[in-house]
TORBALUM-995859 format. One line per field, with one value per residue (C-alpha): residue number from 1; residue in three letters; x, y, z. Coordinates in Angstrom, 1 decimal, decimal comma. Example, Ala and Ser with C-alpha at 12.3 -4.5 7.8 and 13.67 -1.06 7.14 Angstrom:
<nodes>
seq <- c(1; 2)
type <- c(ALA; SER)
east <- c(12,3; 13,7)
north <- c(-4,5; -1,1)
up <- c(7,8; 7,1)
</nodes>
This chain:
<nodes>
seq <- c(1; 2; 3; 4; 5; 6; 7; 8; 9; 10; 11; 12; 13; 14; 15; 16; 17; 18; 19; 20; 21; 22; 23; 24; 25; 26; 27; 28; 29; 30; 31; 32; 33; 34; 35; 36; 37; 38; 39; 40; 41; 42; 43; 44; 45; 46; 47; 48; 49; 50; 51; 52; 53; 54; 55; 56; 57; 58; 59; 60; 61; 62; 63; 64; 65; 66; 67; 68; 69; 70; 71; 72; 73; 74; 75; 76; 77; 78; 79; 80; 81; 82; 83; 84; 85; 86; 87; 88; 89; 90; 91; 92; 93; 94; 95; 96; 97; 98; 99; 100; 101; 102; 103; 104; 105; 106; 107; 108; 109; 110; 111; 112; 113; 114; 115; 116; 117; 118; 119; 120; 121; 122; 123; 124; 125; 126; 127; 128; 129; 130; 131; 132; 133; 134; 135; 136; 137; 138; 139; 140; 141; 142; 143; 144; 145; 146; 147; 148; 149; 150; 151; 152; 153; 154; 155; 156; 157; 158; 159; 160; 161; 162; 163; 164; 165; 166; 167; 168; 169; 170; 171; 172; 173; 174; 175; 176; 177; 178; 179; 180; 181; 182; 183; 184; 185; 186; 187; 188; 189; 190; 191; 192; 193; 194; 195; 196; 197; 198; 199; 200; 201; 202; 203; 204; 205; 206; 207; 208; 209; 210; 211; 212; 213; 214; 215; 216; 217; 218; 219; 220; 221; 222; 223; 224; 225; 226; 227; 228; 229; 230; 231; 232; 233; 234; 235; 236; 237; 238; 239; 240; 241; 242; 243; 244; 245; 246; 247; 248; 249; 250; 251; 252; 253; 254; 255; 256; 257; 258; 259; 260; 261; 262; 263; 264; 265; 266; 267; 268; 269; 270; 271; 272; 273; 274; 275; 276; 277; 278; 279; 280; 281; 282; 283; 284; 285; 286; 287; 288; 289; 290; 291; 292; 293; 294; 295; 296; 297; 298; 299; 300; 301; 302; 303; 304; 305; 306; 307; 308; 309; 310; 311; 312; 313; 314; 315; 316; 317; 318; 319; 320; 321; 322; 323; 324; 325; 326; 327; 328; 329; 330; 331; 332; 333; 334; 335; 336; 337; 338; 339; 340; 341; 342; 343; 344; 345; 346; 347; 348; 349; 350; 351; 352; 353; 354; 355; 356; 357; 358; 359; 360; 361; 362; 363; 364; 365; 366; 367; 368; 369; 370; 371; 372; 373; 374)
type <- c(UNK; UNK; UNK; UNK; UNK; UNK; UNK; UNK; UNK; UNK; UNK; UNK; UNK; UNK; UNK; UNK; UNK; UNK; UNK; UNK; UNK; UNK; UNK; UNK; UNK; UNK; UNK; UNK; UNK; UNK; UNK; UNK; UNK; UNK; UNK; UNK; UNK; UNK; UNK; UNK; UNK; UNK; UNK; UNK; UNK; UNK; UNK; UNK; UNK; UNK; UNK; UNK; UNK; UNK; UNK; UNK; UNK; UNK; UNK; UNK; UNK; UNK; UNK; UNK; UNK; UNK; UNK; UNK; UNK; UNK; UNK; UNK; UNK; UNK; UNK; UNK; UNK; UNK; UNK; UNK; UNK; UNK; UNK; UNK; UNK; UNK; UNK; UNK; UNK; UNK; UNK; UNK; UNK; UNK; UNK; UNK; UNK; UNK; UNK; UNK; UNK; UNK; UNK; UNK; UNK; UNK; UNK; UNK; UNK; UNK; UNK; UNK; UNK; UNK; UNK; UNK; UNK; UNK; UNK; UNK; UNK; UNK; UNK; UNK; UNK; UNK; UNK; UNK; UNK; UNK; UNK; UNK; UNK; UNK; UNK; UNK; UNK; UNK; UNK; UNK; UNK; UNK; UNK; UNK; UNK; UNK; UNK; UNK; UNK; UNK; UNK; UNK; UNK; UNK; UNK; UNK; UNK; UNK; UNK; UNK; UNK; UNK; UNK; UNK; UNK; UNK; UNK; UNK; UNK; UNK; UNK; UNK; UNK; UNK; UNK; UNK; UNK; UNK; UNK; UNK; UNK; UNK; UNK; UNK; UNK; UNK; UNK; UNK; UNK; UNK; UNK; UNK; UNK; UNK; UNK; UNK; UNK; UNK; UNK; UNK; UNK; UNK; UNK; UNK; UNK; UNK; UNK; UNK; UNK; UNK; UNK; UNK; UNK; UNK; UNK; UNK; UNK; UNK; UNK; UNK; UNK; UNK; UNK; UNK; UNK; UNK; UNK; UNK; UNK; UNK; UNK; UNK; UNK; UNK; UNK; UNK; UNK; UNK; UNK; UNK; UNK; UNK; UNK; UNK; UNK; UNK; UNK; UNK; UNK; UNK; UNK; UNK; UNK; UNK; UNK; UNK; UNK; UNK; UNK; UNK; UNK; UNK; UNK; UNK; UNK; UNK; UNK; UNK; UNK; UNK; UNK; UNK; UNK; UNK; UNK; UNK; UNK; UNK; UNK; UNK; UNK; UNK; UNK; UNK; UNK; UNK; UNK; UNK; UNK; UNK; UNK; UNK; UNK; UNK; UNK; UNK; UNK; UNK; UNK; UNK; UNK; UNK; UNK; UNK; UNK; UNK; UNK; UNK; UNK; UNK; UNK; UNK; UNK; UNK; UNK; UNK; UNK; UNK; UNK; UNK; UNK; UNK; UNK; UNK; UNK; UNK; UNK; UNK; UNK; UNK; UNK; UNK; UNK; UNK; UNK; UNK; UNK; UNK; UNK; UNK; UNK; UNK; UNK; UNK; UNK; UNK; UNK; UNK; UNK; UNK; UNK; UNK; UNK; UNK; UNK; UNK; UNK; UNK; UNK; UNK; UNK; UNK; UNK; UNK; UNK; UNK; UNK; UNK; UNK; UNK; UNK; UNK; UNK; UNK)
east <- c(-7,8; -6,1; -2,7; -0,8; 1,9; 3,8; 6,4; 7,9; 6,9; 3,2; 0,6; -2,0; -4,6; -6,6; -10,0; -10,7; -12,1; -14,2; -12,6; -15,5; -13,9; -12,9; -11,8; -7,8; -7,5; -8,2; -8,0; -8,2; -8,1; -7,0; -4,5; -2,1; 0,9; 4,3; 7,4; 9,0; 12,3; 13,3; 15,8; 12,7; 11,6; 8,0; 7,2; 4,3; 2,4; -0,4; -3,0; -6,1; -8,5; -10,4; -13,4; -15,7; -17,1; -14,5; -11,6; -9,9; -6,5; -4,1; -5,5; -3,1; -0,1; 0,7; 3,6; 5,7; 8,7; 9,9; 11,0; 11,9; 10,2; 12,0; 12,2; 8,2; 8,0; 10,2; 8,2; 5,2; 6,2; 8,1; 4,4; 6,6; 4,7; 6,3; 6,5; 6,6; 8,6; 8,2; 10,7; 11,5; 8,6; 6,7; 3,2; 1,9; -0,4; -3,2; -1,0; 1,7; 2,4; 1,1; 1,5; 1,2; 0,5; 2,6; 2,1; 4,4; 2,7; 3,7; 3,9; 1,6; 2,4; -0,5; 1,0; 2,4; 5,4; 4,0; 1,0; -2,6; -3,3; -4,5; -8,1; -8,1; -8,6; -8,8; -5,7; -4,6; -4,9; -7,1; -7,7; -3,7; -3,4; -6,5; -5,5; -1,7; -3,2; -5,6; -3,0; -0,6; -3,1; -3,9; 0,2; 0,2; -2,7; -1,8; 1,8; 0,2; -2,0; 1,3; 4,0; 1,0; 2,9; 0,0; 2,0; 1,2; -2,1; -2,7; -1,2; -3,1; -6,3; -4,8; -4,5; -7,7; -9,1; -7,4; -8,5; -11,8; -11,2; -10,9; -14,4; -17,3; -20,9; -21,6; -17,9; -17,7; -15,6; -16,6; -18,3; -15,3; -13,2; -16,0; -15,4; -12,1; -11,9; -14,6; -12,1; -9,3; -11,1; -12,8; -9,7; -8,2; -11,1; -10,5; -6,6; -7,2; -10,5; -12,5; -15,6; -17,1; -16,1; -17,5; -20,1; -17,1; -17,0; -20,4; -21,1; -19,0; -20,1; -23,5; -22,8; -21,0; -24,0; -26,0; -24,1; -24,0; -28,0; -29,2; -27,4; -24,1; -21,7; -20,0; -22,9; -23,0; -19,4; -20,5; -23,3; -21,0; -18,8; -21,3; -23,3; -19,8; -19,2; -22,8; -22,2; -19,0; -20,8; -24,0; -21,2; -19,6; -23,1; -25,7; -28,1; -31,0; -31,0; -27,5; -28,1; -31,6; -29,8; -26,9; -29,2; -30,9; -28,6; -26,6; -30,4; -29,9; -26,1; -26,9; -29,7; -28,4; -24,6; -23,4; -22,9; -19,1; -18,2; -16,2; -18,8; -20,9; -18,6; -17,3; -21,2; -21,5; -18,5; -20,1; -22,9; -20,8; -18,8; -21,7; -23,0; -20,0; -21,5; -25,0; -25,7; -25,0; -25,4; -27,9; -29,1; -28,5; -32,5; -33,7; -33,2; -34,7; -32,7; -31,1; -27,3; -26,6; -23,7; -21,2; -21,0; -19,9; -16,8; -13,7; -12,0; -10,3; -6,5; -6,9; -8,6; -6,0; -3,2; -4,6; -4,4; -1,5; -0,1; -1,5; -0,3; 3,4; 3,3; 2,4; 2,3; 0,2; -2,7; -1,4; -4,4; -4,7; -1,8; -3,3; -6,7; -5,2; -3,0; -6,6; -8,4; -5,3; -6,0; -9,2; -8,7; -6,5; -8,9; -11,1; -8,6; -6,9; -7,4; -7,1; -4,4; -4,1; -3,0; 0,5; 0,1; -1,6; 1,1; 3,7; 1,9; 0,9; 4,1; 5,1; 3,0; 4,1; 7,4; 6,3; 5,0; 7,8; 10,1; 7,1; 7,4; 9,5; 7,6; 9,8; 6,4; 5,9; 9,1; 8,7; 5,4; 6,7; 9,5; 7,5; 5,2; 7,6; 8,6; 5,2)
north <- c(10,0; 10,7; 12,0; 10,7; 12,9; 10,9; 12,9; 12,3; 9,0; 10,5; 10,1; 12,0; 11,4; 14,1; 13,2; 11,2; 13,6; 11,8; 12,6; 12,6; 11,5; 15,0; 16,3; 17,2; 18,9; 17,3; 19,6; 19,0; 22,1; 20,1; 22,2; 19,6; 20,6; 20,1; 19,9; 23,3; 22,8; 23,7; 20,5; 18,0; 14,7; 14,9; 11,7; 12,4; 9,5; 9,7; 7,0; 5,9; 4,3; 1,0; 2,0; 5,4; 4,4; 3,3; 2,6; -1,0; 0,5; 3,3; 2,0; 1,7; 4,0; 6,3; 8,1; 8,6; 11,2; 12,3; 16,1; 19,1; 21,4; 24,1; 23,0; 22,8; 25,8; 27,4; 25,8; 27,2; 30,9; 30,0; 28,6; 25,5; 22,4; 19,1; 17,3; 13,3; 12,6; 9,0; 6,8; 5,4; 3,8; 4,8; 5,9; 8,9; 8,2; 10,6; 12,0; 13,8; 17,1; 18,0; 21,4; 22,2; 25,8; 26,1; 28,9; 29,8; 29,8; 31,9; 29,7; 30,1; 27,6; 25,5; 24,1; 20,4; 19,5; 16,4; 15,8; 14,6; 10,8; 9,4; 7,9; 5,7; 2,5; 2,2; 0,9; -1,7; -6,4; -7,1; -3,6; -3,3; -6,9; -6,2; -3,4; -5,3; -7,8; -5,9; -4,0; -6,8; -8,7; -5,3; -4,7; -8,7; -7,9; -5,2; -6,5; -10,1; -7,6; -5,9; -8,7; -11,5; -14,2; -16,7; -16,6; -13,3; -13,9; -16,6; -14,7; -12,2; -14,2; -16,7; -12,5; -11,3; -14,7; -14,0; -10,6; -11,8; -14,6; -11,3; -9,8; -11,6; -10,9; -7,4; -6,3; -2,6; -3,7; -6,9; -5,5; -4,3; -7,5; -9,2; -7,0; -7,3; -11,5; -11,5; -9,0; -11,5; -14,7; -13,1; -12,4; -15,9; -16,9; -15,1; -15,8; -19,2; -19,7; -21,1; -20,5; -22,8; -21,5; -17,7; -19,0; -18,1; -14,6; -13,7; -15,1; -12,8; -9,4; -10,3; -10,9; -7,7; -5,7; -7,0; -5,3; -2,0; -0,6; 2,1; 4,8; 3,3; 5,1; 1,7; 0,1; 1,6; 0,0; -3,2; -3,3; -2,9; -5,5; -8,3; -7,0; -7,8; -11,4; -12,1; -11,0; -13,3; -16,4; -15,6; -15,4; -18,3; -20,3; -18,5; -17,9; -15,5; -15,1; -13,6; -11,5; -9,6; -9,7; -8,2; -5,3; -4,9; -4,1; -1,8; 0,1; 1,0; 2,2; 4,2; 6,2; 6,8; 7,7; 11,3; 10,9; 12,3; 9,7; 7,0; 4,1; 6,0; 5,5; 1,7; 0,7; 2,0; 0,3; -3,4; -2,9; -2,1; -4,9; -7,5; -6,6; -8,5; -11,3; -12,6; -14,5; -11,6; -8,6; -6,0; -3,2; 0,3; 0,9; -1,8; 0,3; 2,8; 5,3; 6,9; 6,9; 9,8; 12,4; 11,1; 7,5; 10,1; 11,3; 10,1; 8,0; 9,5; 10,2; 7,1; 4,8; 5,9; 5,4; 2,0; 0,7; 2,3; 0,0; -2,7; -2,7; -1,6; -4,9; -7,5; -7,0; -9,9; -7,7; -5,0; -4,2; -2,6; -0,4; 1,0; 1,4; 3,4; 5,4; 6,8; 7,3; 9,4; 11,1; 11,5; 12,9; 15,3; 16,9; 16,9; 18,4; 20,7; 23,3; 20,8; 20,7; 16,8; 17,9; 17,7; 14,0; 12,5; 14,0; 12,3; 8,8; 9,0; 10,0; 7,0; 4,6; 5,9; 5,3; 1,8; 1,4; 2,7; -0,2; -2,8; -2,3; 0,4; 3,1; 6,5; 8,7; 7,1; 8,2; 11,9; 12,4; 11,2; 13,3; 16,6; 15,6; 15,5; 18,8; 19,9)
up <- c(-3,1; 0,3; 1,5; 4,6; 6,5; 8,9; 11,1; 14,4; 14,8; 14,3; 11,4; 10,0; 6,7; 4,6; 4,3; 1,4; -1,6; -4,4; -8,1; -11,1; -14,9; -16,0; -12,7; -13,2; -10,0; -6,4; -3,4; 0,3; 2,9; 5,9; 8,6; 9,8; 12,4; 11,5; 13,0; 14,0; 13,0; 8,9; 9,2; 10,2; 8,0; 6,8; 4,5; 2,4; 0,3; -1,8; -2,1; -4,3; -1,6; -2,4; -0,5; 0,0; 2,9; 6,4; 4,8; 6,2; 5,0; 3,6; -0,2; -3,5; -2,8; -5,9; -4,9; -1,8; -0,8; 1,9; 2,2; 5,1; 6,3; 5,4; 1,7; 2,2; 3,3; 0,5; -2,2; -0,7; -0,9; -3,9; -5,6; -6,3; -7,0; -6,0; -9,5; -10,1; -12,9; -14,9; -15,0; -18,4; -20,3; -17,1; -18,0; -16,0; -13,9; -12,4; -9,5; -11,3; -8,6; -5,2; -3,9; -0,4; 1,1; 4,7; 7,1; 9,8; 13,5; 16,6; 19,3; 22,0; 24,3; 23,6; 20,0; 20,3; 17,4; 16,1; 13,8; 14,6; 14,6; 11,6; 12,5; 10,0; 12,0; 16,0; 16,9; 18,7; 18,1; 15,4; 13,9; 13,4; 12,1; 9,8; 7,9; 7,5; 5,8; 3,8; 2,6; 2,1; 0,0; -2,7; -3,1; -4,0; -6,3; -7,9; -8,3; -9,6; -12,5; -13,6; -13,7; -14,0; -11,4; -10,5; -6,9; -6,4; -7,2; -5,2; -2,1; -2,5; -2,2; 1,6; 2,8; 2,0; 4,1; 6,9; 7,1; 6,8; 9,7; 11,9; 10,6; 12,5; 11,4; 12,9; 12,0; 10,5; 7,7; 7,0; 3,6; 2,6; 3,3; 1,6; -1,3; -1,3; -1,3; -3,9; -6,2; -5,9; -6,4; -9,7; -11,0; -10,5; -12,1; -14,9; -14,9; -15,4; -17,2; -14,3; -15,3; -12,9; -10,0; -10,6; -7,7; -5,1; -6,2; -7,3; -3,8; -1,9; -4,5; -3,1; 0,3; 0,4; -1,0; 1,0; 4,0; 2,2; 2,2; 0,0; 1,6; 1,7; 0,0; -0,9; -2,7; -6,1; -6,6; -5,2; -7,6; -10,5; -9,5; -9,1; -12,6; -14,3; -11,9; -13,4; -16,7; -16,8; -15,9; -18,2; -21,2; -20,3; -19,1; -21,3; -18,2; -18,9; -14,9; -14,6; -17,2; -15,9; -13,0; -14,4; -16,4; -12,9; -11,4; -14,0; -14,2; -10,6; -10,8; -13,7; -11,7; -9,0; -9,8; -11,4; -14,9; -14,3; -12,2; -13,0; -11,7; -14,2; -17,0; -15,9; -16,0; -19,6; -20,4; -18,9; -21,1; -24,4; -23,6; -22,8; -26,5; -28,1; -26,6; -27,3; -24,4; -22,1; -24,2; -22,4; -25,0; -23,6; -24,6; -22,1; -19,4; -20,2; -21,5; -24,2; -24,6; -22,3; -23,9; -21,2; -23,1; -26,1; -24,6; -24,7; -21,9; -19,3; -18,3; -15,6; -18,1; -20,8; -18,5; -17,3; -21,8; -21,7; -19,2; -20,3; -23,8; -23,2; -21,0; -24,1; -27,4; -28,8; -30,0; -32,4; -32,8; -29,4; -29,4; -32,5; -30,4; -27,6; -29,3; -31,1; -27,6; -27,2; -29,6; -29,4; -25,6; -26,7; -28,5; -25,7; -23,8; -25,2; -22,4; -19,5; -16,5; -18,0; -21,3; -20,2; -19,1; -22,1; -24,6; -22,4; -22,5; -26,3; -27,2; -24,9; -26,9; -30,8; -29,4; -28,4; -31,7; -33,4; -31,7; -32,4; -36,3; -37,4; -38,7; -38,5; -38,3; -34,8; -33,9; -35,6; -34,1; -30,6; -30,3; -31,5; -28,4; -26,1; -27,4; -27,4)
</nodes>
């Protein structure tokens, strides 16, 4: 996650701080320059980024505001966070306050009243038009995954080629427009059943890790990605091939990623998933390990949020309303002394509600509202 202050006509991002599965709190101890004057405009946004490594844009925005100095400064002494409220039948998601410390500077003459330059990308031709096309092409995607238009979709895709038109061989972020191409095309694949055309993105996944060597901080991500492209064509094909090269590379995610991380956690979740079907399953035991005690615990806030989502959007599975309403559950009892408690009674009280309107039963509704109490 990052944060981007823009004031005066001038820009400037937090570094961009890595966030393990039962992390609630992210911190970044960055001194940026603001305007003098109490009455001046500072718009704050909050982003997840797409990549660890250079990042080729801002990234999924989570929340934006804009607010004064002076109110800043109030809430500072005041201990104030700045809260994000839902909007109805919003689900929560992992950004939910930010507080921000402000300290009041003598002038010594040598103090400017703007804010440093983002160095995010160098500016100027291509690198501007890059990044606007990046970022035009993951708003299309990730409105295409929550209103599923095929338009989107396919928008999303003609943008993340012409960002890669701009990145030659030798470009520094042509691994990430790689990526970012292969993501889109293996979703469209997906969409619309094309089995036969996984080649495109599996080609891409591979192409991209093979731009980002062992010491990339990129490549463990990469990895995944292709392991699941293969997995996905060895289900629908029944190659042994994808699927050693699948477990491959799975074997070398799993050894070299922190067991709190979320890559961590997404690989255990490819191999769970690949067991429901027998031309791609991988057994946990072929590579060479016991089930670690992180495959034990429940999913976290993000993941929640994400089925959350997902099943107030459709409801042709019942089922799976009644499935993540009990990883709610189960979460709350894992934490019950977390700074996220707050946030997963909201969203389960969110979904009994949702249930409650689905079918009518008044102990949804009972149990919701005590939540919200709660």
């Amino acid at each position: 996650f990052h944060v981007v202050f823009e004031a005066d006509g001038a820009e400037y991002q937090t570094s961009n701080e890595y966030v393990h599965v039962d992390q609630a709190v992210v911190e970044w101890h960055e001194h940026i320059l603001l305007p003098r004057e109490p009455s001046s405009k500072v718009r704050v946004s909050v982003y997840a980024s797409f990549e660890f490594g250079p990042m080729l844009c801002h990234g999924e925005l989570l929340r934006t505001f804009e607010i004064s100095v002076g109110e800043l400064l109030h809430r500072s002494e005041k201990s104030h966070p700045i809260i994000f409220s839902p909007k109805q039948e919003e689900v929560i998601s992992a950004c939910t306050s930010l507080f921000m410390t402000l300290e009041q500077r003598l002038s010594d003459g040598n103090n400017t009243a703007a804010l440093c330059h983002s160095t995010t990308l160098t500016s100027g031709g291509d690198m501007d038009t890059l990044a606007l096309w990046t970022d035009a092409g993951h708003r299309l995607l990730a409105r295409y995954r929550r209103m599923q238009n095929s338009s989107d979709l396919d928008q999303s895709i003609s943008h993340f080629e012409r960002a890669m038109d701009l990145c030659p061989m030798d470009h520094l972020y042509r691994p990430a427009a790689l990526f970012n191409l292969a993501t889109a095309n293996f979703v469209s694949c997906q969409a619309d059943g094309r089995h036969l055309d996984l080649d495109i993105p599996i080609n891409l996944f591979q192409d991209a890790l093979d731009l980002r060597p062992t010491d990339h901080p990129d490549r463990e991500i990469t990895q995944l990605h292709l392991a699941i492209a293969l997995l996905s064509r060895c289900e629908k094909r029944g190659s042994q091939t994808d699927a050693n090269a699948a477990k491959e590379l799975l074997r070398e995610v799993l050894a070299d990623v922190c067991p709190a991380s979320h890559i961590y956690r997404a690989a255990l979740l490819a191999i769970k998933t690949s067991a429901l079907h027998p031309a791609a399953s991988i057994d946990a035991h072929d590579l060479g390990e016991e089930w670690p005690v992180a495959s034990m615990l429940p999913l976290s806030p993000n993941q929640l949020a994400e089925q959350a989502e997902w099943c107030l959007r459709t409801d042709n599975d019942p089922r799976a309303l009644d499935e993540v309403i009990s990883h709610h559950y189960d979460a709350l009892e894992y934490h019950s002394t977390n700074t996220c408690l707050g946030t997963l009674l909201c969203n389960l009280s969110i979904m009994l509600s949702a249930r409650f309107e689905r079918r009518g039963n008044a102990e949804d509704m009972d149990q919701a509202i005590a939540l919200q109490r709660e």
